[in-house]
N, C-alpha and C positions, 0 to 999 in steps of 0.2 A: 504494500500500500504506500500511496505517495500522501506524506502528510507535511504539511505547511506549520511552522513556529513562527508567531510573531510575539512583541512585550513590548511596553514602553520602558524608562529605568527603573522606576520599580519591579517591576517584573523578570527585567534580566536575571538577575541570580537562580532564580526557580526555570527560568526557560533552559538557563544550560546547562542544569541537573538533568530534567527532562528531556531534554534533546538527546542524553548521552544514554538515557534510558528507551526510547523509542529507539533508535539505532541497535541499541543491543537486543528489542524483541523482533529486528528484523526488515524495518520499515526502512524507506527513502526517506530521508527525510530535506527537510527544502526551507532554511534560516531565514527570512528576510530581514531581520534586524529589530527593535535596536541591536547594539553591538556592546555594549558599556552602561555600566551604572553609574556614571559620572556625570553626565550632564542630562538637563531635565530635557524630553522629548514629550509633544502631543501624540495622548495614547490614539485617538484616532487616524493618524497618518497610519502609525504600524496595524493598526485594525484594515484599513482599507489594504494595503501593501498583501497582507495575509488572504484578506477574501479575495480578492481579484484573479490569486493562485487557482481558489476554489475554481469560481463564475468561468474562467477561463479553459479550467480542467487539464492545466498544470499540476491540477492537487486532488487528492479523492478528498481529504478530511483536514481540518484545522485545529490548532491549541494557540489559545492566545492567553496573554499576559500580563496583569496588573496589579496595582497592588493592593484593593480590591475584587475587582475582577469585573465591576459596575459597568464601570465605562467602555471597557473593551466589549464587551452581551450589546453595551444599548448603540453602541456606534459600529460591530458588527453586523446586528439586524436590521440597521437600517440600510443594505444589500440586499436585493430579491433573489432567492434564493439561497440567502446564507441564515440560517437554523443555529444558532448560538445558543448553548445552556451553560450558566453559571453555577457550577455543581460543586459542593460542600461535603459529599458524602458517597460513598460507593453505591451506593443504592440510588442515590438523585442521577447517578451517571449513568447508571443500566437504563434507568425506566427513560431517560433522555434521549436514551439509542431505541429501546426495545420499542416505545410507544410513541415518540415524539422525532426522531429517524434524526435528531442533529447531527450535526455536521462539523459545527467546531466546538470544541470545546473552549470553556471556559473559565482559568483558576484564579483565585486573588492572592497571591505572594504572601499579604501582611492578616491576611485571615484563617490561612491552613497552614497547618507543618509541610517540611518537605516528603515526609512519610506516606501523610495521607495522600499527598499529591501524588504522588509515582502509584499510589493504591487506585485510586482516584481514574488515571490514567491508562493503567495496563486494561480495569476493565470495559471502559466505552472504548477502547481499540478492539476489544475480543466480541464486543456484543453488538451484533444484528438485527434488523427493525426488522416487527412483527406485519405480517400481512392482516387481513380481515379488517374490521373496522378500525383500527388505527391506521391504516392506510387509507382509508377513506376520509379519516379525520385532518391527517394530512395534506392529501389532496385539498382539500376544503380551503386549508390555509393555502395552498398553492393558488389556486382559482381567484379566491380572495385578491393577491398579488395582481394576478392579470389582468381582473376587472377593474381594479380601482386604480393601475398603475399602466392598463394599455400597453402592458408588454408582457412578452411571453418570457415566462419564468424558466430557465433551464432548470431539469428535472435531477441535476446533480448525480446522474448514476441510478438513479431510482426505477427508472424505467416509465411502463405506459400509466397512463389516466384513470382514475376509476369515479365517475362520475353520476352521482345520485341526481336526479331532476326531479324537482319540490315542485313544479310550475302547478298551479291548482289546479287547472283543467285535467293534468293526468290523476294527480294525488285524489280527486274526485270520483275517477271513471274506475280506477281504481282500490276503494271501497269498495263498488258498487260488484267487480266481479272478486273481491276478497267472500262476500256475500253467497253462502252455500244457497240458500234462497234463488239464486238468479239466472233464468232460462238458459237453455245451451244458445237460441237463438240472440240472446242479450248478451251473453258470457261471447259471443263469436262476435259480433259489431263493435261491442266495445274492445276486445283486441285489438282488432283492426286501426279502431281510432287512435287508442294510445300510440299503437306501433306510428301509428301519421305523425300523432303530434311529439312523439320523439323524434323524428326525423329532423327536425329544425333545429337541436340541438347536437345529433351525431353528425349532419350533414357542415356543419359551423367550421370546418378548418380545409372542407373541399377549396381547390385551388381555381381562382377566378383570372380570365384574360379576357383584355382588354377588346373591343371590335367596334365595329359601323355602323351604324344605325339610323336610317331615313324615319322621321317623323314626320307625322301632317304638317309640323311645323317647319321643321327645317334638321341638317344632319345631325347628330350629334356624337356624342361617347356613350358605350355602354359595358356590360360585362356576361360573361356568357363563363358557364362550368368549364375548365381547360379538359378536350380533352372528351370528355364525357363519358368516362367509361368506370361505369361501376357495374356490380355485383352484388348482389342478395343473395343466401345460403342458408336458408332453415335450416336447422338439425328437427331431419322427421321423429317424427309426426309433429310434434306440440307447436313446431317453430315456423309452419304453413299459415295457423294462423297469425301469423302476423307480416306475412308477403305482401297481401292487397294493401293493406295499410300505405304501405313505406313506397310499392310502386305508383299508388295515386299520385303520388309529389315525384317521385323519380323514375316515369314510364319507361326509361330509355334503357334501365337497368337492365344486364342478363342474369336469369336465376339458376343457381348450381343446384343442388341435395346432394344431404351429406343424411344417411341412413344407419344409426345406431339403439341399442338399446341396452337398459340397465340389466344386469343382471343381480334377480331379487338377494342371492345368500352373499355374493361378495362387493355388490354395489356397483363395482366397475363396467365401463362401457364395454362393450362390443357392437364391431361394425358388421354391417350388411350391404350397403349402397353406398359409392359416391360417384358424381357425376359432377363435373364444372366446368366454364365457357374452356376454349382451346386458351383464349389470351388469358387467364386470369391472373400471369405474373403480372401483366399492365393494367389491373384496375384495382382501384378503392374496395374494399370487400368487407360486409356488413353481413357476420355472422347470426343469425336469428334463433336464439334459445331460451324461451320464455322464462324457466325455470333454472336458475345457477343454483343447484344445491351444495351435489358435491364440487364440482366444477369436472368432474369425471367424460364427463360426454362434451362438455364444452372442450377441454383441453387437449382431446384427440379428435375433435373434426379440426380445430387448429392445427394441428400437426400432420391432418389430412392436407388439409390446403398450403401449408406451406411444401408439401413431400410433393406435390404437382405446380410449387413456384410461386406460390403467394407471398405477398412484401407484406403489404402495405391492408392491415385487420385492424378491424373492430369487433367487437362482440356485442351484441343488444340484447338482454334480460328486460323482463318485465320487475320480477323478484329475483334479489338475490340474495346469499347466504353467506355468512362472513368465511367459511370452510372454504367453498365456492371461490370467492373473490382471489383467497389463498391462493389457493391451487393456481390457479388461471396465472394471477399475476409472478406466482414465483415458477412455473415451465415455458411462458411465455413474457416475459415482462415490456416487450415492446407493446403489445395489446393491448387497446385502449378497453377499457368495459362500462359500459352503459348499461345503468337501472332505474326503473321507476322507483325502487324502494330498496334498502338494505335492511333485511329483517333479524329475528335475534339468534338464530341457530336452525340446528335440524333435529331430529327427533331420530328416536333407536328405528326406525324403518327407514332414514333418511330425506324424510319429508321437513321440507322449508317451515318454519311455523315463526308466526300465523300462519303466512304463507296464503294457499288459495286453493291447495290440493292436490290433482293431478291435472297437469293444464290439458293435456294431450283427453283424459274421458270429458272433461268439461265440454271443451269444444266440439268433440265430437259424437258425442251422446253414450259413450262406450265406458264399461267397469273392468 
């Protein structure tokens, strides 16, 4: 691992205990300075100096240095995507990695020994961020970044997107077939619909150019999909319903099948069918499976489509499962996933719960 040191003069003495300690568990490691406890330096030059490593990915991970430790957390984060925790205790530093995925760390010189700091230290180097809903709560805070800051946040190594849509129109329709009560014929339309009105949120980073455009009025500029070439891929059965949806808004789509099922005693997918356009390494492709439980049947049509040339995945859930999300994002991490909802677990049958049941008898009147 390439890891970046930065301190202001407070800080130096502990940084270059630590530096001699990262090196010896094996890492690159990358000084940027200060160099000297002797003359005062602004802890924020050396904080900027350090993140930039990161942002640029000259560096996987960060420790910076003060004599505090304040000032360096509060002028680190203000870098989009740099995740700074000011950590006092071995335990603050795991759950820092484990559930909060930082990035750099952060010690205060004149507030811990050099003891706890090396403790402090070896274990946010050894400990790796949890998938399922803390990656979703991360995420959050990434989004966050982009919206309010209109720039896209690098993902620091983290890999693809896992993005929940609250938008009330779905979160609505959605009740409505959570609802054991509600017709196969109601339960099938409103699929349909949510899968529409996600479309405008999975569809958000398709790549737009530039063209010509004659109006009544006079010529103008316009923008048109580069390209046009996408791909839909339910995983049958369940994932059909939600085809019409997504082609009303993107007719021009080609739809593949990818044909697996669970198996009841060991839960794991097994395949039967796949079929997909000839070009599908040159399209956008918008995997359709209503249900992410295990993430079992989603993670091997992935694997299907990549193994015939697939780049460029998403995945589109109605519900899904923080197990689910796991899975998916720790064998695939480039894959972005899309759900209407992240629910709390699965049950000893493997069922989503609340969840909504089996999406595949709902829709299609079958037990």
């Amino acid at each position: 691992m390439r890891v970046v040191l930065g301190s202001d003069h407070a800080g130096f003495p502990m940084k270059d205990a630590i530096k001699e300690q990262v090196q010896g568990l094996g890492h690159e490691v990358h000084d940027v300075g200060t160099f000297s406890s002797d003359k005062s330096v602004d802890y924020p030059d050396w904080s900027m100096k350090a993140t930039s490593e990161i942002i640029s990915n000259r560096a996987d991970r960060g420790i910076l240095f003060c004599g505090t430790g304040v000032g360096m957390s509060i002028s680190a984060n203000k870098v989009p995507g740099i995740y700074a925790a000011l950590c006092n205790s071995e335990y603050a530093a795991k759950m820092s990695r484990l559930h909060n995925g930082s990035n750099v760390l952060v010690l205060g010189s004149r507030t811990i020994g050099l003891d706890l700091a090396r403790a402090i230290t070896e274990v946010w180097l050894a400990t790796e961020p949890e998938g399922g809903r803390h990656l979703v709560r991360r995420q959050k805070i990434r989004l966050y970044e982009e919206e309010s800051l209109k720039i896209e946040v690098s993902t620091c190594g983290s890999g693809g997107r896992v993005v929940v849509i609250e938008h009330p129109l779905i979160q609505h329709k959605l009740s409505i077939i959570r609802d054991k009560s509600t017709s196969v014929k109601d339960f099938r339309e409103l699929v349909q619909e949510i899968a529409g009105l996600m479309v405008y949120e999975i569809s958000r980073n398709l790549h737009l150019e530039e063209i010509d455009v004659e109006t009544p009025i006079c010529p103008t500029k316009a923008f048109s999909l580069s390209g046009k070439k996408l791909a839909v891929v339910p995983v049958l059965r369940a994932g059909l319903g939600m085809v019409e949806g997504i082609l009303r808004l993107v007719p021009n789509a080609k739809v593949g099948h990818i044909g697996l099922y669970r198996d009841p005693e060991s839960l794991k997918p097994i395949d039967y069918y796949c079929k997909l356009p000839n070009d599908i390494g040159e399209r956008d492709i918008f995997v359709l499976d209503p249900m992410l439980a295990t993430g079992g049947s989603a993670s091997a049509s992935i694997a299907h489509i990549k193994r015939f040339g697939g780049k460029r995945i998403t995945l589109v859930c109605l519900i899904a499962a923080p197990e689910g999300v796991e899975k998916v994002s720790r064998e695939h991490p480039s894959v972005d996933i899309f759900a209407a909802a992240l629910d709390n677990g699965l049950n000893e049958q493997g069922y989503i719960v609340p969840g909504l049941g089996d999406a595949g008898d709902r829709l299609f009147g079958t037990k």
